[in-house]
C-alpha positions in Angstrom: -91.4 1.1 28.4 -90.0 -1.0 25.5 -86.1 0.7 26.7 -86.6 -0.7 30.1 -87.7 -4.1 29.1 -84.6 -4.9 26.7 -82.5 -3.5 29.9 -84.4 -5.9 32.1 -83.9 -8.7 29.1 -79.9 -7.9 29.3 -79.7 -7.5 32.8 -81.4 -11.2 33.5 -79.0 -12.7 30.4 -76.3 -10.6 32.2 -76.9 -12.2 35.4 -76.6 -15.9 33.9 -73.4 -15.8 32.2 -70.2 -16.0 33.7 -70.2 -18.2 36.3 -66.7 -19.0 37.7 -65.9 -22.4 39.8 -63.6 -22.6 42.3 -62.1 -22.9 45.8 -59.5 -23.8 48.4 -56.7 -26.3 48.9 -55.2 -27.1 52.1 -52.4 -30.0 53.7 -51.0 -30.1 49.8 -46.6 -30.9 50.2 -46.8 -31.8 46.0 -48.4 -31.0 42.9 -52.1 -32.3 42.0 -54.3 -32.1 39.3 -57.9 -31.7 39.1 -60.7 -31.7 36.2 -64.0 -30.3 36.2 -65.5 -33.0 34.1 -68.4 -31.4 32.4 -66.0 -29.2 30.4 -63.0 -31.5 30.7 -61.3 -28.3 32.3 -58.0 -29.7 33.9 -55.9 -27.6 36.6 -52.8 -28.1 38.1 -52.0 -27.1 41.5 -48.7 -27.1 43.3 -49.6 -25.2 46.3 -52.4 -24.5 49.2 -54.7 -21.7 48.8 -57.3 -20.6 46.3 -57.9 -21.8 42.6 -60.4 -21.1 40.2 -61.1 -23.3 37.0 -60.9 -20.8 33.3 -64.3 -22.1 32.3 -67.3 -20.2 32.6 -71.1 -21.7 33.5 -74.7 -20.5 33.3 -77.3 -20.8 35.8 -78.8 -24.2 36.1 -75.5 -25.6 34.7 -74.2 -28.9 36.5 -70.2 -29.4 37.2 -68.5 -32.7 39.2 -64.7 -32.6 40.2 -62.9 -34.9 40.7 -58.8 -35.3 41.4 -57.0 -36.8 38.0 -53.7 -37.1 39.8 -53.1 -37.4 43.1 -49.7 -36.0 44.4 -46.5 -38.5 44.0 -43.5 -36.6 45.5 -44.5 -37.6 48.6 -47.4 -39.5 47.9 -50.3 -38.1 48.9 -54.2 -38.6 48.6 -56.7 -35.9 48.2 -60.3 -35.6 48.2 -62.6 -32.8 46.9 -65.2 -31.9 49.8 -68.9 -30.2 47.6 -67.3 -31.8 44.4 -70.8 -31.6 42.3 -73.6 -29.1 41.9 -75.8 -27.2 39.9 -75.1 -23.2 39.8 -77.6 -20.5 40.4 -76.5 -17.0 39.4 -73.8 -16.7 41.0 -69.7 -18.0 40.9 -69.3 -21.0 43.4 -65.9 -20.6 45.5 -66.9 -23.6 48.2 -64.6 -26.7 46.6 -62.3 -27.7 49.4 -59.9 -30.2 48.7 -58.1 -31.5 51.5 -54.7 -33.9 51.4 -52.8 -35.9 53.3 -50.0 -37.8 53.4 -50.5 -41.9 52.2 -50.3 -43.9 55.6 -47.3 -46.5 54.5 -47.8 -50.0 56.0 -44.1 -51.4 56.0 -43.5 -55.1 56.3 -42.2 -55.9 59.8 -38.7 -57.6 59.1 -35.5 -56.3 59.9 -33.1 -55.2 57.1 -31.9 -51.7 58.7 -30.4 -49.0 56.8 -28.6 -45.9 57.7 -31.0 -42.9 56.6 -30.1 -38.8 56.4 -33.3 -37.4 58.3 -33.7 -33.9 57.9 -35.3 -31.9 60.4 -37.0 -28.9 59.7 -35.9 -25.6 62.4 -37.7 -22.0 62.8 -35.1 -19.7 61.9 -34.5 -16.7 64.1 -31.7 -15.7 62.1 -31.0 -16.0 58.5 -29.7 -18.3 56.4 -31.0 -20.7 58.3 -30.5 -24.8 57.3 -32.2 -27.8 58.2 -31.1 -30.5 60.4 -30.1 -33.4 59.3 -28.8 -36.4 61.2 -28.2 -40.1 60.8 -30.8 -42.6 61.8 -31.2 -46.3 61.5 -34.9 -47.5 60.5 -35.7 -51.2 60.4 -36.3 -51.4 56.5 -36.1 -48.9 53.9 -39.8 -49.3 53.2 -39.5 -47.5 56.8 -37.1 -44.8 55.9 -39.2 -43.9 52.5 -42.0 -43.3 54.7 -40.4 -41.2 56.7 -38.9 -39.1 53.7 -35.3 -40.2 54.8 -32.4 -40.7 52.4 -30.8 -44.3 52.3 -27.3 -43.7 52.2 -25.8 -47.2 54.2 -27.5 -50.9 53.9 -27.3 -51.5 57.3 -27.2 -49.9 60.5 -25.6 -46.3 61.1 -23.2 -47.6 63.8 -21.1 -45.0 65.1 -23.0 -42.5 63.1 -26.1 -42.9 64.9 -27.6 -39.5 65.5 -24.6 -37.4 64.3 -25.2 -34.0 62.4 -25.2 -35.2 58.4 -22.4 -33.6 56.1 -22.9 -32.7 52.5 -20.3 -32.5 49.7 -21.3 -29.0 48.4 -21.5 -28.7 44.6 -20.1 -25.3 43.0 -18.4 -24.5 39.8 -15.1 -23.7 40.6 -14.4 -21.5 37.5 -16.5 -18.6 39.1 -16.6 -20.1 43.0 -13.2 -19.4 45.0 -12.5 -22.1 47.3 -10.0 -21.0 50.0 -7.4 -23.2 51.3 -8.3 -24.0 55.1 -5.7 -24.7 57.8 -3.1 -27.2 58.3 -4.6 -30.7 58.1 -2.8 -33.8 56.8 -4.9 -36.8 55.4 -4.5 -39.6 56.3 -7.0 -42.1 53.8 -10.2 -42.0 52.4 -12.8 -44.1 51.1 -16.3 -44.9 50.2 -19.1 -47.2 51.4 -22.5 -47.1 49.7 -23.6 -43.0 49.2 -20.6 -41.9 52.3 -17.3 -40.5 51.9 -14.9 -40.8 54.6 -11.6 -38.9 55.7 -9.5 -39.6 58.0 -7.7 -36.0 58.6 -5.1 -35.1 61.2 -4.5 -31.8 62.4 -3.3 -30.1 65.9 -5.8 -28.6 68.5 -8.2 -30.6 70.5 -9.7 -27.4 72.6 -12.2 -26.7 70.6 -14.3 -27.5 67.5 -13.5 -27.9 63.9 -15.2 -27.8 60.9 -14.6 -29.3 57.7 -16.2 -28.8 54.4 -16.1 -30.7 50.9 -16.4 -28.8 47.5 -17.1 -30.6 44.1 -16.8 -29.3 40.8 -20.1 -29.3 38.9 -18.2 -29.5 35.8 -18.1 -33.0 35.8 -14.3 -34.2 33.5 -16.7 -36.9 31.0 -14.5 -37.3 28.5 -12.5 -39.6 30.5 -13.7 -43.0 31.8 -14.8 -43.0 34.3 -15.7 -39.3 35.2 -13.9 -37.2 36.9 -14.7 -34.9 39.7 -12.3 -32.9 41.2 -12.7 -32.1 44.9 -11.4 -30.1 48.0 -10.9 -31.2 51.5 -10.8 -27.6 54.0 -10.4 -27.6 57.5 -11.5 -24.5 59.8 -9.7 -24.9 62.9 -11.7 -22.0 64.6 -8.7 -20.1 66.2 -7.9 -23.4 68.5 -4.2 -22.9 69.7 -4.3 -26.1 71.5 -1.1 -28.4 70.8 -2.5 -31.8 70.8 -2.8 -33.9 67.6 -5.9 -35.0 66.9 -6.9 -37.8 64.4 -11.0 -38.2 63.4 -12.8 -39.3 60.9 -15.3 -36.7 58.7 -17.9 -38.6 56.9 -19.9 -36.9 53.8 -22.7 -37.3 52.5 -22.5 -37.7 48.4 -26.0 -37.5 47.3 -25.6 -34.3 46.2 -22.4 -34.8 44.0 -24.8 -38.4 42.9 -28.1 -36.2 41.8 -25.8 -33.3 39.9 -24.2 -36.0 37.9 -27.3 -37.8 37.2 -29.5 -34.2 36.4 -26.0 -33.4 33.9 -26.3 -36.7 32.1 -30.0 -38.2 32.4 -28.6 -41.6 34.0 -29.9 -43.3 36.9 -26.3 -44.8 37.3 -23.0 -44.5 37.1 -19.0 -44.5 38.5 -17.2 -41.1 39.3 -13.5 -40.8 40.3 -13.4 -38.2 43.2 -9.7 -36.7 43.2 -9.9 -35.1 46.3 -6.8 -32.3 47.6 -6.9 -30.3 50.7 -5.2 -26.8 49.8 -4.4 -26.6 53.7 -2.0 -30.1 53.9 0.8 -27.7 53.0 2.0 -24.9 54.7 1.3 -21.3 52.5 3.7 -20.7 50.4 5.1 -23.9 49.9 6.3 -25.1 46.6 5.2 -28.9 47.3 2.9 -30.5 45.4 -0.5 -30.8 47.0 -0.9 -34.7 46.9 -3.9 -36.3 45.6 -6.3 -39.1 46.9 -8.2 -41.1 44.5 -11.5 -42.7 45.0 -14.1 -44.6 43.4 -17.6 -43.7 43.5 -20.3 -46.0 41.9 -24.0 -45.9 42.2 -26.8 -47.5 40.7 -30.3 -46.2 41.4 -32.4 -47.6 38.9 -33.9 -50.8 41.3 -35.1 -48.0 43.6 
């Protein structure tokens, strides 16, 4: 008689001891944080699903959670649904914390500026990439909201809804980087985040493609810093014997955030020498000629 009692003793004790608290979080694009404040427990979350707070509670225990720090890339607010209780015998899995994006209410003047929207796609086929196109909005207050990248002051223009190109960053110790067909350059330059080329080359049947590599082994000893970069052309088997001038605009965002990750600066000026391999015919002992450009930024008002 005296076993069973200590067994029912440890089974009751058993029973009140190791309580887990936890639940579900759903509409989360960020990272949040949450604390259970009766133990001061703090989690971090960077993803929808289930979580479960470390700390362990006995029946008749209280808890009370609350969100610490709501998400801030994008901004987002969340609220804990059942936040506070008191537990029984048993774990509690019903926390729900729900978020959503923070409504932005933009002032209503108009200051446009030309913003890279990107547009997510379900892929069929893999790789698959985004879409991303230029779009005017009447402020940037209005492009921020939508999660679009500045990249003009004013109005896109001629740009207006055109696919977005992207200066690709590689190392080119280990990366090779072919040489394209013919195309001759004609200028470049720069205007805010966008590089433009003017680029000759024969066809006109069909459509071309041009890419832009940059070194992500930025030249700092020199000042300013140097970046070297390649111009190719892919004239997709066109045969066509027109001569056909356009300009390629790119987007430099990407060369702009790879120098700024290298050397922890919200600012700065990089010379872009730019060649295209392709401007001379294989085989030919000219020099490739170079074009040099300017690029300063300065994102530390943004």
């Amino acid at each position: 008689m005296r076993i069973l009692k200590h067994l029912f003793i440890g089974l009751i004790f058993f029973s009140l001891v190791g309580c887990k608290l936890g639940g579900t979080v759903e509409g989360l694009r960020g990272k949040l944080t949450l604390e259970e404040t009766q133990t001061g427990e703090q989690l971090t979350i960077e993803h929808d699903g289930r979580f479960q707070f470390t700390s362990e509670f006995e029946s008749g225990d209280t808890y009370f959670v609350v969100v610490s720090a709501q998400p801030s890339e994008p901004n987002q607010h969340c609220d804990v649904a059942k936040h506070e209780g008191v537990f029984g015998t048993t774990s509690i899995n019903s926390l729900k914390v729900v978020c959503e994006d923070d409504y932005v209410v933009c002032p209503m003047n108009y200051d446009p500026v030309c913003a890279v929207v990107t547009t997510p796609i379900v892929c069929i086929t893999t790789p698959c990439e985004p879409l991303e196109n230029y779009q005017t909005f009447g402020n940037q207050c209005e492009a921020n909201a939508a999660g679009a990248e500045v990249v003009l002051p004013h109005e896109c223009g001629d740009l207006e809804g055109q696919a977005a190109n992207s200066i690709n960053m590689v190392p080119f110790a280990t990366t090779r980087i072919g040489r394209g067909d013919m195309v001759a350059v004609e200028k470049v330059s720069i205007e805010a985040d966008l590089l433009t080329v003017q680029a000759s080359h024969s066809g006109g049947c069909g459509v071309h493609q041009f890419n832009l590599f940059g070194d992500t082994d930025f030249l700092a000893d020199q000042d300013p810093a140097v970046d070297q970069i390649y111009f190719i052309h892919h004239s997709n088997g066109d045969l066509c014997d027109a001569y056909v001038t356009e300009d390629v605009v790119f987007n430099l965002t990407n060369l702009k955030n790879s120098y700024k990750s290298t050397y922890h600066v919200e600012y700065g000026s990089i010379e872009l020498q730019i060649t295209a391999p392709g401007a001379i015919p294989e085989g030919s002992k000219a020099p490739e000629k170079l074009y040099t450009v300017l690029y300063t930024f300065d994102d530390r008002a943004l």
